[in-house]
C-alpha positions as MATLAB code, in Angstrom:
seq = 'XXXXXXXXXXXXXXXXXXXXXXXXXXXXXXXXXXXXXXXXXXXXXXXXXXXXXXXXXXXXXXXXXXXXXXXXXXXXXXXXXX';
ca = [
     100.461 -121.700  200.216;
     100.769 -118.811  202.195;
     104.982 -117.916  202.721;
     105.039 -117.483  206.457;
     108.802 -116.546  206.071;
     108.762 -113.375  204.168;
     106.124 -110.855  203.417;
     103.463 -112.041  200.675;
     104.343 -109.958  197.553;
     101.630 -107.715  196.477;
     100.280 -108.218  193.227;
     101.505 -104.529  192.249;
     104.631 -105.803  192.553;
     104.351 -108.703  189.945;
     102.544 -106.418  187.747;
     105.572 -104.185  187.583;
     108.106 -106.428  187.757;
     106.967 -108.929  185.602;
     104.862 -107.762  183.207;
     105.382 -103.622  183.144;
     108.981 -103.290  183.181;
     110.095 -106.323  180.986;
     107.678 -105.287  178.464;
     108.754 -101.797  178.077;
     105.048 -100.207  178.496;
     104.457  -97.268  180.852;
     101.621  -97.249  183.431;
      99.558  -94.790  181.340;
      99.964  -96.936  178.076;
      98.919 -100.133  179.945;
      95.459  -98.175  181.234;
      94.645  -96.655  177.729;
      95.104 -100.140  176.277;
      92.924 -102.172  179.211;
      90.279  -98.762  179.853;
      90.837  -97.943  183.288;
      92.104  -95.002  184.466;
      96.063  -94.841  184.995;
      96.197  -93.495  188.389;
      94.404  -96.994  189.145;
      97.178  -98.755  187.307;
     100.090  -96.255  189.656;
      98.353  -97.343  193.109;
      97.928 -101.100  192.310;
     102.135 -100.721  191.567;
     102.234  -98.667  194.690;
     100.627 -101.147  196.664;
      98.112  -98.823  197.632;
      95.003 -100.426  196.188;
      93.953 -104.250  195.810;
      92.865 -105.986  192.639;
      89.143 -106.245  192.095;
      87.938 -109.181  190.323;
      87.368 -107.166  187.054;
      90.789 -106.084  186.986;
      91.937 -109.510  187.043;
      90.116 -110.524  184.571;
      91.651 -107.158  182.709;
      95.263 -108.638  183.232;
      94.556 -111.733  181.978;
      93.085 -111.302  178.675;
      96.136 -108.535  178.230;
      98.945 -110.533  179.743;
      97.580 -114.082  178.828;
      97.427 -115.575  182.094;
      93.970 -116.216  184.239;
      92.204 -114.246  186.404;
      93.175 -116.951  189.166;
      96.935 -115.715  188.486;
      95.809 -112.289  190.158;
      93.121 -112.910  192.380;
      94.911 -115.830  194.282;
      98.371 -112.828  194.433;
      95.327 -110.426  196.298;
      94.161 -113.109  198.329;
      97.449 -114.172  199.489;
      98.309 -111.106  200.319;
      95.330 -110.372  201.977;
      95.126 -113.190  204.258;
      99.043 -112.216  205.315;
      97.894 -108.535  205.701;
      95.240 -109.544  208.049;
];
């Protein structure tokens, strides 16, 4: 469901706050280990740049959740953005 009381939260945002910062890894160290660059991994956190579907499917085999997790965060978003 999309929230129609608040802002959707962009999936940089998860990404940071739940997965980044509780695990103690940088930005850089979380690109070298999935083999993107890291200034892809900064502007997903900045909320500058969506999720593709390959980076979703990135997240998921390194955080263990499904590529689902992060597309349906992106499309959320999306639809609220538009």
């Amino acid at each position: 469901m999309i929230p129609s009381h608040r802002k959707a939260t962009h999936p940089g945002m998860i990404l940071l706050k739940q997965f980044i910062e509780p695990m103690g890894i940088t930005q850089k160290a979380l690109a070298m280990h999935i083999g993107i660059p890291a200034q892809q991994i900064n502007e997903i956190v900045r909320e500058v740049r969506g999720l593709s579907p390959n980076t979703a499917w990135l997240f998921s085999k390194t955080f263990k959740t499904t590529p689902e997790f992060w597309l349906n965060l992106q499309n959320n978003y999306d639809l609220f953005c538009s």
